[in-house]
Each structure stands twice: as structure tokens, then as C-alpha cells.
C-alpha positions as CSV (number, residue, x, y, z in Angstrom):
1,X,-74.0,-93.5,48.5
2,X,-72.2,-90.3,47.1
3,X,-69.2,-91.0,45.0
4,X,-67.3,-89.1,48.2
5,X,-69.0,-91.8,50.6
6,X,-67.8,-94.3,47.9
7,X,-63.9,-93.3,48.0
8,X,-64.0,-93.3,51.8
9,X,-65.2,-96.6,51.9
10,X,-62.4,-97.4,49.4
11,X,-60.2,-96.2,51.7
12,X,-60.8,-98.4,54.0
13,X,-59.0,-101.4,53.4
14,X,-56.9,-103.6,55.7
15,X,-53.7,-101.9,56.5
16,X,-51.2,-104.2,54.3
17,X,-53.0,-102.5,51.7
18,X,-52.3,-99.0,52.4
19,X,-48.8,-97.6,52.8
20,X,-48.2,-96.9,56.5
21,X,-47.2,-93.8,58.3
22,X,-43.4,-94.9,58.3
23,X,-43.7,-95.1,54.7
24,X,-45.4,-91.9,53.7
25,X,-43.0,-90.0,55.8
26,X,-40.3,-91.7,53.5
27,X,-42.2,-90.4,50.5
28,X,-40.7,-87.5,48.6
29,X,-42.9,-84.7,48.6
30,X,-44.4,-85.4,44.4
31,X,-43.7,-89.3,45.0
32,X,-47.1,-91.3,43.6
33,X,-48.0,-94.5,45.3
34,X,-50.1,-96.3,43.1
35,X,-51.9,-98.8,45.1
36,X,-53.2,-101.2,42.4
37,X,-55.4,-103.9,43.7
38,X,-57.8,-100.9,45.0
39,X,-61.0,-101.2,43.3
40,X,-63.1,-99.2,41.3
41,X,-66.0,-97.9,44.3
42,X,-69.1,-100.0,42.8
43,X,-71.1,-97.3,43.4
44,X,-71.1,-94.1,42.7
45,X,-67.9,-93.9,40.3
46,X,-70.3,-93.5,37.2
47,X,-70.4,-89.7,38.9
48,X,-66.5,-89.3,38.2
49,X,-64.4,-89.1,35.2
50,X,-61.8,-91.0,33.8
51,X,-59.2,-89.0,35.1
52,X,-60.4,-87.6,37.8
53,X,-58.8,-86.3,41.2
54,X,-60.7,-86.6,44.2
55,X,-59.8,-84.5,48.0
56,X,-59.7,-87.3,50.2
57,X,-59.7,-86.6,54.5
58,X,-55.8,-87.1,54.7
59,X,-53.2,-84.8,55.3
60,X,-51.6,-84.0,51.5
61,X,-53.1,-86.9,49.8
62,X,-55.4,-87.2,46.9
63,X,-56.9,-90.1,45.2
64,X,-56.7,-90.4,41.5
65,X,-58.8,-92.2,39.5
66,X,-56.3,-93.9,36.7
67,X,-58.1,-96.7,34.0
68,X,-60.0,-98.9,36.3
69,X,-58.2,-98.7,39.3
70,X,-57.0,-95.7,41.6
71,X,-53.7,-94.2,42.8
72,X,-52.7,-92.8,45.8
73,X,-50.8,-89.7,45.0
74,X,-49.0,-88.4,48.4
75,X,-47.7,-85.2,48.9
76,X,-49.9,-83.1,46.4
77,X,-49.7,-79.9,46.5
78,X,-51.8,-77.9,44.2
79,X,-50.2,-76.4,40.9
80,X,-47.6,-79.4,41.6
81,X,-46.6,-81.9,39.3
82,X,-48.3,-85.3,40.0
83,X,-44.9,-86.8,38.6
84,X,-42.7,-89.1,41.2
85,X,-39.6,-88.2,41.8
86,X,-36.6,-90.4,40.0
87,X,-35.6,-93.6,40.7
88,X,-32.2,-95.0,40.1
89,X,-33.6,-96.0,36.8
90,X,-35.1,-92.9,35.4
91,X,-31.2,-91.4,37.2
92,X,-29.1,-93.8,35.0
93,X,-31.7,-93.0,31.9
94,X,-30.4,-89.4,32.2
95,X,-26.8,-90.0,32.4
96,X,-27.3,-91.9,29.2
97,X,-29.3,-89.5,27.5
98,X,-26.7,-86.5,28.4
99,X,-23.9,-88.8,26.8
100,X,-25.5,-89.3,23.5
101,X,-26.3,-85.4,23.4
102,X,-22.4,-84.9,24.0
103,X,-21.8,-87.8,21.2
104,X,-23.9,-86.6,18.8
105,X,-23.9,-82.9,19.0
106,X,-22.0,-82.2,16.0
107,X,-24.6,-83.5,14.5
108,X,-26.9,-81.9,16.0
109,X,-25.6,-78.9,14.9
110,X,-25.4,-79.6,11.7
111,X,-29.2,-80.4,11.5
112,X,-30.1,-77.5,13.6
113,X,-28.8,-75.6,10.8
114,X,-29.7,-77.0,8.2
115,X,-33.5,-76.9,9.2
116,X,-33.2,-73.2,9.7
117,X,-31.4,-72.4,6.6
118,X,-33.9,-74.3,4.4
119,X,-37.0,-73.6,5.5
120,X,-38.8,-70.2,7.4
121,X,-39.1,-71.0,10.9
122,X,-37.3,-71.9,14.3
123,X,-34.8,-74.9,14.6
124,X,-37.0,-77.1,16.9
125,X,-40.5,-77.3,16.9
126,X,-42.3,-77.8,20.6
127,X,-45.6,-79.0,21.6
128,X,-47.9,-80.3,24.1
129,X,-47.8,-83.9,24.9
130,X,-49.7,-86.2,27.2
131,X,-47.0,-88.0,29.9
132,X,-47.4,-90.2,32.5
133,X,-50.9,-90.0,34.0
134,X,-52.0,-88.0,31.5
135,X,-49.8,-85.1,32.7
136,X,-48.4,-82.7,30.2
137,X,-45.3,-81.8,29.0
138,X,-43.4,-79.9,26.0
139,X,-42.0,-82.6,23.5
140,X,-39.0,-81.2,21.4
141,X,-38.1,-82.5,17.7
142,X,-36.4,-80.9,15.2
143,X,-38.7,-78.6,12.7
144,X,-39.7,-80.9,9.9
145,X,-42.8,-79.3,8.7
146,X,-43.7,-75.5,7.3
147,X,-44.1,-73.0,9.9
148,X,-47.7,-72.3,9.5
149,X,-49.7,-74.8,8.0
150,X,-53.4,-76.4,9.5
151,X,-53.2,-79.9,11.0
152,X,-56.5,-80.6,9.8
153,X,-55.8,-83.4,7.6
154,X,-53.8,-85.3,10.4
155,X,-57.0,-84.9,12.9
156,X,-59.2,-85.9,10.3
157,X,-56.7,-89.2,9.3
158,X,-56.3,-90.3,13.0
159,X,-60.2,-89.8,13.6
160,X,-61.3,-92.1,10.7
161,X,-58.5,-94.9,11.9
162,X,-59.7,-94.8,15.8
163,X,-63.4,-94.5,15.1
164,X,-64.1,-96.5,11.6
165,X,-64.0,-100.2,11.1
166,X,-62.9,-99.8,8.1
167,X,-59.1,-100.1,6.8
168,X,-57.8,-96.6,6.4
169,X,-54.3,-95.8,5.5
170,X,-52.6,-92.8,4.7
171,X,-52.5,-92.4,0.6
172,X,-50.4,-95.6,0.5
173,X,-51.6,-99.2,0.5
174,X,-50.4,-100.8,3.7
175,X,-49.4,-97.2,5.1
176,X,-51.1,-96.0,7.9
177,X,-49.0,-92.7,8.0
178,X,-50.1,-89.5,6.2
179,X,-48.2,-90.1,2.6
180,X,-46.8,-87.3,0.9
181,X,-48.2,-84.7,3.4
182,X,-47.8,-80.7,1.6
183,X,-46.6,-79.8,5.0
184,X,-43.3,-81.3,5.7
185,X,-40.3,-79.6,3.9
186,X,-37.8,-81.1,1.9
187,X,-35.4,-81.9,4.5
188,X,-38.1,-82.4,7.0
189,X,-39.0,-85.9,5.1
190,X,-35.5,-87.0,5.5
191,X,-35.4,-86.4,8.9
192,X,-38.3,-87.9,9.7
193,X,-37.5,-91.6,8.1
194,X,-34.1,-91.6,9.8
195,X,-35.5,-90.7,13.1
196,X,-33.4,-88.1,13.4
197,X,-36.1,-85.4,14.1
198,X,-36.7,-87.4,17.1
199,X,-33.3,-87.0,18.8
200,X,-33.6,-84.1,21.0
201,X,-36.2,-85.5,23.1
202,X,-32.9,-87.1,24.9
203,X,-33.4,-83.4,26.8
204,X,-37.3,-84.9,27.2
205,X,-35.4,-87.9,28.9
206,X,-32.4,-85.6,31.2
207,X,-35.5,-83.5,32.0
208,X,-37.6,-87.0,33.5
209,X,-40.6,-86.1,31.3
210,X,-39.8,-89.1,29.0
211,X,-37.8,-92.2,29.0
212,X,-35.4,-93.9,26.3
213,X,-38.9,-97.0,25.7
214,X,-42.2,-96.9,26.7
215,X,-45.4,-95.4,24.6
216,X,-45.2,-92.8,22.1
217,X,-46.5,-89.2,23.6
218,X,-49.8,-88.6,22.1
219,X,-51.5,-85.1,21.9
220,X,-54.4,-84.8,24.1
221,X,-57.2,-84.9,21.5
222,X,-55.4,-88.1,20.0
223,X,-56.2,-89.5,23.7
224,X,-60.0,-88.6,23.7
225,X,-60.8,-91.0,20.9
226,X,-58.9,-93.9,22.6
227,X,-61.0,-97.0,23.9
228,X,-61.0,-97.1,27.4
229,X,-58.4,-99.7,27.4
230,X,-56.2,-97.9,26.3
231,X,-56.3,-96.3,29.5
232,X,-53.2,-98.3,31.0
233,X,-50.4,-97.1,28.5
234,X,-50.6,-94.0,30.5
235,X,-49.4,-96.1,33.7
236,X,-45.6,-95.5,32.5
237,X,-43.7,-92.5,31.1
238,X,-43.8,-92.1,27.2
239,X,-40.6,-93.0,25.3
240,X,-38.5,-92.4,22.1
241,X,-38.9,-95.3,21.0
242,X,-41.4,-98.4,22.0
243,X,-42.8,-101.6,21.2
244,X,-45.0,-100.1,18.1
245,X,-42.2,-99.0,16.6
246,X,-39.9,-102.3,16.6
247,X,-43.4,-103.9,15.3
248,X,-44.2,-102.5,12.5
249,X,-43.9,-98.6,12.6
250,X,-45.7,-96.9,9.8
251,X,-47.1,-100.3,8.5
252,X,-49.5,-100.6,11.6
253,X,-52.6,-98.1,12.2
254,X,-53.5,-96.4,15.6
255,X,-56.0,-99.4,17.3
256,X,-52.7,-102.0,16.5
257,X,-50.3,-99.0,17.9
258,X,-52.5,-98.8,21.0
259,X,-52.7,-102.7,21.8
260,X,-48.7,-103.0,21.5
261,X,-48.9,-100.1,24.2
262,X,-50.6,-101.6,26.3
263,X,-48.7,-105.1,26.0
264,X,-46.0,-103.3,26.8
265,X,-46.8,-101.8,29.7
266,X,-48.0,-105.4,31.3
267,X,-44.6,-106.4,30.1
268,X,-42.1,-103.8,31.1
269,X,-39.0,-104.6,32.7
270,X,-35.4,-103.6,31.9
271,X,-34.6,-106.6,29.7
272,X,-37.7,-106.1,28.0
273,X,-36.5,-102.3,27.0
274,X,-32.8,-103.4,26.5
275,X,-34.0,-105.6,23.9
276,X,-36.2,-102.5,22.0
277,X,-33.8,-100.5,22.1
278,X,-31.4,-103.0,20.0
279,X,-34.3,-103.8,17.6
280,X,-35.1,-99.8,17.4
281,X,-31.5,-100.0,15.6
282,X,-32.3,-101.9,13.2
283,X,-35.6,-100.8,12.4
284,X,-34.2,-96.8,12.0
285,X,-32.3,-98.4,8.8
286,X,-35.1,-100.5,7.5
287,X,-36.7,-98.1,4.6
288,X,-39.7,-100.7,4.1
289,X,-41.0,-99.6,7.0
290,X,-40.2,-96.0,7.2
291,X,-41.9,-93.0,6.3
């Protein structure tokens, strides 16, 4: 059996396990419906990658392989994003995201400057981050390294702590954060252990590219040295904050970061983030465990 044969015959399951017509012509046209409980075809899926999207006989409908189960993504469009559309949740996560942008712009401001005027470079720094299912966005932060400098020494940090069994920290016993790294400026290091570089991803959030909790937003070679399960902390959208960080933050290495992922996501709910987000305050002013 091809691994074409083998998503067909995936396909056909009893209908109370495949949205009906009435309910894909409900569907916005980037919603995902991730049907769960599909399985993995047993044959044939060796053929196909971790992440990969397979043309299935249905009108606007593709079938993507995610971890060890698939999702039905309906309404795909080519060059579209594979992103839902909001629900009232992600809505409500905007509203509050805008208010504390209006609260805190002032300071803002004030940082904004004070990056540029101390340091050679632009105000915010942008880059390329894995989302949910894997799709990419543009993170924003505030500048808090040198404007050319080689990330070398990061790649080959994270490397030795997702591929050796030995204890590897970052220069500091107990540390598994790069520790007195030559690239990040003066008021770069400041910003960093208050958190406050990480405050304008609240546009990440208004945009529905992020949400206030969930994962961290890794960078896409970061995600080709996870284990496979790992896999499942794509399933929800990254956030500012997240069950790694209320944990331990720069005292825990990348394997312990990746298993509080992945807890979380089995656990998400809205009490489960409410309660984050009031240990994240806490945390932000606890030096012991900032870096």
C-alpha cells in the first residue's frame, strides 16, 4: 500500500468521526479541524515526514500529518496560512494585549529610546519563529544584543544540552542560559532579566500569531534537535510566557523546558493560564532565577 492508498483508507472512518458537510460549510475558510483520534496509517507513513501535508480527493482539504496523529485542515488554499481563524478566546486575548500596549506605552517609549541611543542598531529586533503547527511568524522584542554579532555560541550551547547526556549549563553552575554572553549590550542585560525585552510581542498576541501562555516560540533549527515527543507543544500557539518559565526559568535546561511544554499543552485550559499568568508576576521579580 502507497502512503496515498494509506491516507485514503484513513479517511475512511465512520462518519461521527469526520466533520460533516453542514459543518465544513460552517468552517471559515483557514479554520483547522484537527481530528485527533485519527491514526497514524500503519503502513506506509514511514514514506512521509513529520510535518508533512498530503493532497487528499476532497474539495479544499488537506491532511496534515502533526506528531503522531493527523489534522484535517479545511479550506487550504495554497500560499495561505494553515492558521484558524480566532475564537472568542484568542478575541478577548487581543483586547487585553492592546490595553496593556496603551498602559504601558510610556514605557515603551522610553525603552525604545534608550536601546537606540545606547547601542548601534534598530529599536526592535525581529526574527523567525516557529508558531502553531510549526507555521512561521516574525517575533518582535526589543534590541538587547549588538547589531552584528554570530550566534554560533548559542547553536553550539543548545546543541550540546538537546543531544548530550551530560549536565551542560551556560558558564554558571545551575544555569542553563548562556552567562555573560559578549553580545548583549549594557542595557540589553537589564532588559532581559526584567522581561521587559519581551513586551512587544503583545503586538505578536493583537496580531493572533501568539497568545499571553502557552510554549516559548523556538527558531526552527532549535526544533530539528527536539525528540519526537516534543512534537505536541506545537498543537497550541506559542506564548509570552508559559509553564517553563513559572518553573524554573533559567535554572532548567532545554529537555526539562520541552517536557513542561508538553505538560502543558495536555493541561491547557483557561484556569490553568490564569494561574501562569499570576505566578509569571512573581517570577519577573525573582532575581535567583533570572538571567
Amino acid at each position: 500500500m502507497t502512503a496515498s492508498q494509506a491516507v485514503d483508507a484513513t479517511l475512511s472512518t465512520p462518519p461521527a468521526t469526520a466533520p460533516s458537510d453542514t459543518a465544513s460549510d460552517a468552517s471559515s475558510d483557514d479554520t483547522t479541524v484537527v481530528i485527533s483520534s485519527l491514526p497514524q496509517p500503519a503502513t506506509g507513513a514511514a514514506e512521509l515526514a513529520d510535518d508533512a501535508t498530503v493532497e487528499i480527493p476532497m474539495p479544499q482539504r488537506v491532511l496534515r500529518k502533526v506528531g503522531s496523529g493527523w489534522g484535517l485542515i479545511q479550506g487550504h488554499r495554497e500560499g495561505r496560512s494553515l492558521i484558524p481563524r480566532r475564537s472568542m478566546r484568542q478575541f478577548v486575548e487581543a483586547l487585553v494585549a492592546l490595553a496593556i500596549l496603551a498602559a504601558l506605552s510610556p514605557v515603551l517609549i522610553v525603552v525604545a529610546l534608550a536601546v537606540k541611543w545606547t547601542s548601534e542598531g534598530p529599536m526592535l529586533f525581529r526574527q523567525e519563529r516557529l508558531g502553531l503547527h510549526r507555521s512561521t511568524f516574525k517575533i518582535i522584542k526589543f534590541r538587547t544584543m549588538s547589531n552584528k554579532n554570530s550566534d554560533a555560541q548559542h547553536r553550539e550551547f543548545v546543541k550540546k544540552m538537546l543531544t548530550s547526556e551530560d549536565d551542560v549549563d551556560g558558564g554558571e553552575q545551575g544555569v542553563y542560559k548562556l552567562v555573560n554572553d559578549p553580545r548583549i549590550t549594557p542595557i540589553g542585560g537589564f532588559l532581559r532579566r526584567t522581561s521587559i525585552d519581551e513586551l512587544p510581542q503583545l503586538w505578536n498576541v493583537v496580531r493572533g500569531e501568539m497568545s499571553l501562555v502557552g510554549p516559548r516560540p523556538v527558531l526552527a533549527w532549535e526544533a530539528d534537535l527536539f525528540p519526537p515527543e516534543a512534537e505536541r507543544r506545537f498543537a497550541c500557539r506559542p506564548g509570552m510566557t508559559g509553564l517553563w518559565q513559572v518553573s524554573g526559568r533559567s535554572t532548567l535546561d532545554f529537555k526539562a523546558a520541552l517536557e513542561l511544554d508538553v505538560k502543558y499543552v495536555e493541561k491547557k485550559s483557561v484556569w490553568y493560564d490564569i494561574s501562569i499568568l499570576w505566578r509569571t508576576v512573581g517570577v519577573v521579580f525573582n532575581r535567583s532565577v533570572a538571567r
